[in-house]
C-alpha positions as CSV (number, residue, x, y, z in Angstrom):
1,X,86.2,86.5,66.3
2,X,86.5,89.3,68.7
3,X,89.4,92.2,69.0
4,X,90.4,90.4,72.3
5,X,90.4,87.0,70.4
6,X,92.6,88.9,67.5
7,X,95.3,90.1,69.9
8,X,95.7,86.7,71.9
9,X,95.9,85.1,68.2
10,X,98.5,87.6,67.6
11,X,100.2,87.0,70.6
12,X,100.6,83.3,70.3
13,X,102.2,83.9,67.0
14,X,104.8,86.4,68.2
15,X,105.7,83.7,70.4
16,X,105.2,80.9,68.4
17,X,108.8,79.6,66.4
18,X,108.4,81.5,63.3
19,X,107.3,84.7,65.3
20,X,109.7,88.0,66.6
21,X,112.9,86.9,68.1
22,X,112.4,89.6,71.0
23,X,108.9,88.6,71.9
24,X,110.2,85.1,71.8
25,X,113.0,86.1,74.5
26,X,111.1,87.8,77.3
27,X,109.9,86.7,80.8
28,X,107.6,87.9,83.3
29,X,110.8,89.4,84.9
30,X,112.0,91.3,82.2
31,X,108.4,92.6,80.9
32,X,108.3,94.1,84.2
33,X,109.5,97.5,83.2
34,X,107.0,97.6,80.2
35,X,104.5,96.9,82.4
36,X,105.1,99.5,84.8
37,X,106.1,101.8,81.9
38,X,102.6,101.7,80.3
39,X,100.6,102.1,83.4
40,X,102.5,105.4,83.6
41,X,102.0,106.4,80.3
42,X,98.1,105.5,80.7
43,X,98.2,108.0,83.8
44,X,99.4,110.7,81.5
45,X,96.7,109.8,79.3
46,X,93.8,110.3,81.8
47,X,95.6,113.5,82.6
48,X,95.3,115.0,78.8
49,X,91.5,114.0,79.5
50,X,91.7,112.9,75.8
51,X,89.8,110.0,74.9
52,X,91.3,108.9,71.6
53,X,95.3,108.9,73.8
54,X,93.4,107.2,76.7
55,X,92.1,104.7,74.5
56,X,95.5,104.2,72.7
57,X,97.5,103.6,76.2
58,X,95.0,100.9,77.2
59,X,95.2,99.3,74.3
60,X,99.0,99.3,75.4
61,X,98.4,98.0,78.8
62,X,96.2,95.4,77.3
63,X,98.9,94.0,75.4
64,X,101.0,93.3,78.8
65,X,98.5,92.0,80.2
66,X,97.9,89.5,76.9
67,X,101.3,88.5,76.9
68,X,101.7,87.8,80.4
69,X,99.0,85.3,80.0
70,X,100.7,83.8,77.0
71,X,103.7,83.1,78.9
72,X,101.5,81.9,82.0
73,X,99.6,79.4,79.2
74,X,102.8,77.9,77.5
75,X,103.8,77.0,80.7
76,X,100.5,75.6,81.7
77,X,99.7,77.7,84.8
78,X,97.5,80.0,83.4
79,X,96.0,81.8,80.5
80,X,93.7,84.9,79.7
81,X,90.4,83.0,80.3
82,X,91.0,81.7,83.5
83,X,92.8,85.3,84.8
84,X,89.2,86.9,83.4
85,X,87.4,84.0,85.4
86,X,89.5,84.8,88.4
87,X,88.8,88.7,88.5
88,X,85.4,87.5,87.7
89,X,85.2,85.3,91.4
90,X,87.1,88.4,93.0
91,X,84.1,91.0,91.7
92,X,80.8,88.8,92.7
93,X,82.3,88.0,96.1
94,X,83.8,91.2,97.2
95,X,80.2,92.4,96.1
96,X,77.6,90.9,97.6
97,X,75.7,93.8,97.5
98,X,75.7,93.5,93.9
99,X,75.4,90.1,93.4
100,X,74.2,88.8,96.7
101,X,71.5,89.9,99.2
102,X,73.9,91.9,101.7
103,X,73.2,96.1,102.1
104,X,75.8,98.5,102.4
105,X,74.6,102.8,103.7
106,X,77.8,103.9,101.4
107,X,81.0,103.8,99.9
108,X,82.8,103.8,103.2
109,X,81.1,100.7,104.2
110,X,81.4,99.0,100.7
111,X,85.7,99.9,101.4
112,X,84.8,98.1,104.6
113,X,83.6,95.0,103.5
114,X,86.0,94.9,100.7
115,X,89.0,94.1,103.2
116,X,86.9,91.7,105.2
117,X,85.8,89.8,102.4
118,X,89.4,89.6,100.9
119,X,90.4,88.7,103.9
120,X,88.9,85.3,103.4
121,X,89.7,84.5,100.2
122,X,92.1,81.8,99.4
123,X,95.3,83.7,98.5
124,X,95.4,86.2,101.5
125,X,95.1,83.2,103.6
126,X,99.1,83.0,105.0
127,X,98.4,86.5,105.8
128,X,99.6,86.8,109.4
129,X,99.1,91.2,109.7
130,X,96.7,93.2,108.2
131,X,99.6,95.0,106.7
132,X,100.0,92.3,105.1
133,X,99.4,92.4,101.2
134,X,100.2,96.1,100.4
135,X,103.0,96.0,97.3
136,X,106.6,97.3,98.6
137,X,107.1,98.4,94.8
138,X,104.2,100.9,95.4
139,X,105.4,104.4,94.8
140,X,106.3,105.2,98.6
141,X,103.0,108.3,99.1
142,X,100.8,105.7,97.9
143,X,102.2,102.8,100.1
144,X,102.4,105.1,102.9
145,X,98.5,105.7,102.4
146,X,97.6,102.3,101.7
147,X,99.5,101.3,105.0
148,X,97.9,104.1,107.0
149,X,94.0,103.2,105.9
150,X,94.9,99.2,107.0
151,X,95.9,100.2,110.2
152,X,93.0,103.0,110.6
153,X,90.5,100.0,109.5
154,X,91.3,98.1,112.9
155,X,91.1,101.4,114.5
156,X,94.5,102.7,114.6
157,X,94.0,106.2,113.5
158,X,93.5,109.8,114.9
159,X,90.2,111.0,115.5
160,X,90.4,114.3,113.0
161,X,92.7,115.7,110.9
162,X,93.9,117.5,114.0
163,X,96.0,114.9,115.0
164,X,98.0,114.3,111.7
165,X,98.3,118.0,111.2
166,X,99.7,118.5,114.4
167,X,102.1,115.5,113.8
168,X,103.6,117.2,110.5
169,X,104.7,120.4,113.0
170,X,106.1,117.9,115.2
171,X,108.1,116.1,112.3
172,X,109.4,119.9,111.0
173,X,110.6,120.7,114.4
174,X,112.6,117.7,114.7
175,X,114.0,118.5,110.9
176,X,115.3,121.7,111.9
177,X,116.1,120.3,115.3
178,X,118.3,117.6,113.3
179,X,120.3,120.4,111.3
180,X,121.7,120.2,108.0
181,X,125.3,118.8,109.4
182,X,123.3,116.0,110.7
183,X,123.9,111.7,109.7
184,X,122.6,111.4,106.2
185,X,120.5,108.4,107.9
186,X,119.2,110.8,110.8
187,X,117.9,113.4,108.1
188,X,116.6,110.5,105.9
189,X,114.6,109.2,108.7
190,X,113.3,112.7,109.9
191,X,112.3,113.8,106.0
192,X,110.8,110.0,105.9
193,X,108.5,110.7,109.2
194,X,108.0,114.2,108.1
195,X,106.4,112.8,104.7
196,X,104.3,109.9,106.4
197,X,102.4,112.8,108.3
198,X,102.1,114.5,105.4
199,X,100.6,111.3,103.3
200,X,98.4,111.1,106.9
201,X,97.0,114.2,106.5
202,X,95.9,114.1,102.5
203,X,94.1,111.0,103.2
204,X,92.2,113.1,105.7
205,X,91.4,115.6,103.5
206,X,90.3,113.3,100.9
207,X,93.5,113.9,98.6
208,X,95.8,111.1,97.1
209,X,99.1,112.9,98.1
210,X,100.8,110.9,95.3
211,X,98.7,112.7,92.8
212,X,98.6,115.8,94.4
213,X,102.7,115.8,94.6
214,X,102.1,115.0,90.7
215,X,100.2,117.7,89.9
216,X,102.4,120.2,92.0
217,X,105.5,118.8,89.7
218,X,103.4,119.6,86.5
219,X,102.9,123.0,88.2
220,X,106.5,123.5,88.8
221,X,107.4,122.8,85.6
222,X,104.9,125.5,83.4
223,X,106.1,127.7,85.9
224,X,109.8,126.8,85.5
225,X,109.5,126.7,81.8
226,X,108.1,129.5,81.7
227,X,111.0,131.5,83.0
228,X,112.9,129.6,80.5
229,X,111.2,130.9,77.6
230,X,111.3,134.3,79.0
231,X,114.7,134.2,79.1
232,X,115.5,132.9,75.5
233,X,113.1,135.6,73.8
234,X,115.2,138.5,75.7
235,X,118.0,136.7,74.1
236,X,119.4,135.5,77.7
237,X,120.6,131.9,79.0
238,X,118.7,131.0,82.2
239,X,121.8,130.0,83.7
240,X,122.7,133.9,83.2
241,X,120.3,135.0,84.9
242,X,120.2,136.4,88.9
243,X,117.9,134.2,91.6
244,X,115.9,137.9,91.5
245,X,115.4,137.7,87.9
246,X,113.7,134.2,88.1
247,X,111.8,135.4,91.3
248,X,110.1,137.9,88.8
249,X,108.8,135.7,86.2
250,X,107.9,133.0,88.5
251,X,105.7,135.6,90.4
252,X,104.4,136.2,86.7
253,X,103.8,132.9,85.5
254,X,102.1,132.3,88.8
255,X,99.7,134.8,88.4
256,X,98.8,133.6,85.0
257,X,97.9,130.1,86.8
C-alpha cells in the first residue's frame, strides 16, 4: 500500500462513525480557510528554501486536498482517483506537444495554446468573456495580473512597457490631484487605478507584483525590526524614540541589506 493509499485510509476513518468528532463536522465550506491557510504556509516554506519545511507543508496541503475528496466520495460526486484522472485529461490535452504531435518555438507560445485549448474543454464552456474564469478570491495584484494577460492575449495591451509606465504617472497625478480631503470612494478608486498600472507594469518587466510587494513587506520588516532591537539594547522604547532617530537606523539597517 502506498503513503497516498495510507492517508486516504486514514482519512476515511476520521470520517468514518467511530472517527474525530471535528473531522466528522466539517464541509467544503468550512475547510476553506484551512485550505487557504496551508497554501500560505507552503509559500513561506518555498521562501526558507528549506526542503525538509517544504516537504512538511505539502504534506499539509495534501491532506486538504485528501479530505476534500472524502467528502466529494461519501457524497458520491467524486473521489481522489477520479480528481487525479481529471488533472490527468487536463495535462495530455493542454499538451499536445507532449503528448500529441503539435510544436510549439517557446514558452510564450505553450501560455498561448494553453488558453485556447482550455477554452474548449467542457467546464469553460458557459464561458461568455475571456475574462471569464479568473477566481474573484485571488489576492487582488495577482487577479489584476491574471485579468491584464486575458485581455493582452486578444490583443488588448500596450505595445512596451512605455505605455503602462506612463499610465502609473498619470494615475499619481490624479492622486494628488484628488487631495487627501477627498470621498473615501474617490481616493479608493484613484489608489485602485494607481495599483492596476502598477500590477501592468511588473508583468512587463517579468515580475509577479504580488510577490514582489511580498518580498518588499519582508524587507520592511528586518529593517523595522531592526530599529526595534536597536532601541531595546540602548535601553529605549521605540515608541520613545524621535522620527530622526528611526531615520538613522533605518538608513543603517539598509545598508547592511
Amino acid at each position: 500500500m502506498t503513503a497516498v493509499e495510507k492517508l486516504v485510509r486514514a482519512m476515511a476513518r476520521l470520517r468514518g462513525p467511530s472517527g474525530c468528532p471535528w473531522d466528522r463536522e466539517q464541509t467544503h465550506e468550512s475547510l476553506k480557510p484551512y485550505v487557504l491557510e496551508e497554501t500560505y504556509e507552503l509559500l513561506e516554506a518555498i521562501d526558507s528554501n528549506d526542503p525538509a519545511k517544504i516537504a512538511n507543508e505539502l504534506g499539509d496541503l495534501l491532506l486538504q486536498v485528501v479530505f476534500h475528496a472524502q467528502l466529494g466520495a461519501e457524497r458520491g460526486e467524486f473521489d481522489l482517483e477520479s480528481v487525479a484522472e481529471r488533472i490527468i485529461s487536463k495535462l495530455v490535452h493542454r499538451h499536445p506537444h507532449v503528448f500529441g504531435t503539435a510544436t510549439v518555438e517557446d514558452a510564450d507560445e505553450v501560455l498561448k495554446n494553453w488558453e485556447l485549448l482550455k477554452a474548449q474543454e467542457p467546464e469553460t464552456s458557459d464561458r461568455t468573456s475571456v475574462l471569464d474564469g479568473v477566481p474573484a478570491a485571488l489576492p487582488a495584484l495577482r487577479r489584476a495580473t491574471k485579468i491584464q494577460k486575458r485581455a493582452a492575449h486578444v490583443g488588448f495591451d500596450w505595445e512596451d512597457v512605455t505605455g503602462p509606465l506612463a499610465k502609473i504617472d498619470e494615475e499619481t497625478r490624479e492622486l494628488r490631484a484628488a487631495g487627501t480631503d477627498a470621498p473615501r470612494a474617490k481616493l479608493a478608486e484613484e489608489i485602485g487605478d494607481l495599483l492596476f498600472a502598477v500590477a501592468n507594469a511588473s508583468r512587463f518587466y517579468g515580475v509577479d507584483p504580488e510577490e514582489a510587494l511580498r518580498q518588499t513587506i519582508e524587507k520592511f520588516c528586518r529593517r523595522f525590526q531592526h530599529i526595534e532591537e536597536s532601541a531595546r539594547r540602548a535601553g529605549r522604547d521605540v515608541r520613545e524614540m524621535s522620527l530622526e532617530e528611526m531615520d538613522a537606523l533605518w538608513e543603517e539597517a539598509k545598508a547592511g541589506g
